[in-house]
N, C-alpha and C positions, 0 to 999 in steps of 0.2 A: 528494502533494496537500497534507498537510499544509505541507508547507516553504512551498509557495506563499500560503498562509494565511496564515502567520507573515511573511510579506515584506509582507502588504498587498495581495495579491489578493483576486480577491469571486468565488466562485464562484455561477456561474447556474444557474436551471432551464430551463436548453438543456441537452441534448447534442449532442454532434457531430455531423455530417452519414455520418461516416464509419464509428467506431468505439462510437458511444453512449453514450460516455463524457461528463461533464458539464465544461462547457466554465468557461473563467475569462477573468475583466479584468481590466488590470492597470492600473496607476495614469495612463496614455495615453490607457485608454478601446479600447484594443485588445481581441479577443476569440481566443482559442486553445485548442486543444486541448491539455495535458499530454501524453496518452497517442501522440496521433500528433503533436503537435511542429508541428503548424501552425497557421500561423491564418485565423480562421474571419469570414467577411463576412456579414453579415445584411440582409435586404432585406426592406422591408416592400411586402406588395401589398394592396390592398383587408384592411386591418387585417389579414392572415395575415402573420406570420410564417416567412419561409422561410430557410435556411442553403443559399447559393448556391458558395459558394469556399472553398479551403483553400490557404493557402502556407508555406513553411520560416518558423517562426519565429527571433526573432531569438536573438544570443550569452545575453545575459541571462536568455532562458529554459533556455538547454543550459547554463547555469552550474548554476542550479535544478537541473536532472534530471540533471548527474553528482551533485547531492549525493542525490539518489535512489539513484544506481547504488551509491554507498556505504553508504547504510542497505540494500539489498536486498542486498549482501555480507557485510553483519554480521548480518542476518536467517538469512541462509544457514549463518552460523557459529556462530550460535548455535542451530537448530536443529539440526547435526550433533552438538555439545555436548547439548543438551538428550537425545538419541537414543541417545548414547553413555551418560548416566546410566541411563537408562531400562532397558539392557541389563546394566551393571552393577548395578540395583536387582532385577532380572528372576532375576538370577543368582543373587545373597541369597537371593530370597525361595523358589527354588527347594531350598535348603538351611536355610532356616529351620522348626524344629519351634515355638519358643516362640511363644504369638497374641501376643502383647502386640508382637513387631517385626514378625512378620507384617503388623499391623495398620497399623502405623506405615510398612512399606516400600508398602504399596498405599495409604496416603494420599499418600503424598509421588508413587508413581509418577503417582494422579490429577492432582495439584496440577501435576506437567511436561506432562503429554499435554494437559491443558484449556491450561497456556501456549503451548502447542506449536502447537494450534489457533489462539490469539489472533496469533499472529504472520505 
């Protein structure tokens, strides 16, 4: 969603018809979903607002979300990285008498697990 932003899309307070996810326009004036890839028609009836249709969106958008599919596999690789420290700090601190690294290996393990979270 982000990428989309950064290209000049406007994220609305819609969501989808489908998946409930918040829908986007893009510089057409078109309205789509990200999450399911299609797009979405809007019809107004007696001032309601309803979300009536959804079809394949276009290349343009699936250029967008393979650069998704890319960050979601560097996300993926950096948390097995992250995970793998986690167990080598785990290890340390299971052999460490001295407080002073003690202290030092469970901050640093807090400071991965909160990143770990964020990702």
């Amino acid at each position: 969603m982000a990428n989309l932003l950064k290209s000049g899309y406007t994220m609305l307070n819609l969501a989808c018809p489908i998946c409930n996810n918040p829908l986007f326009r893009n510089k057409e004036k078109e309205i789509f979903c990200p999450i399911c890839k299609k797009k979405v028609v809007i019809v107004k009836e007696n001032s309601n607002t309803n979300l009536i249709k959804s079809q394949e969106v276009s290349n343009n958008f699936q250029e967008l979300s393979e650069e998704s599919t890319d960050i979601k596999e560097l996300k993926k690789r950096v948390k097995k990285v992250i995970h793998s420290k986690i167990e080598f700090l785990c290890n340390k601190l299971e052999n460490e008498d001295q407080l002073e690294k003690i202290s030092s290996i469970i901050n640093i393990i807090n400071l991965l697990f909160n990143f770990y979270k964020k990702i």
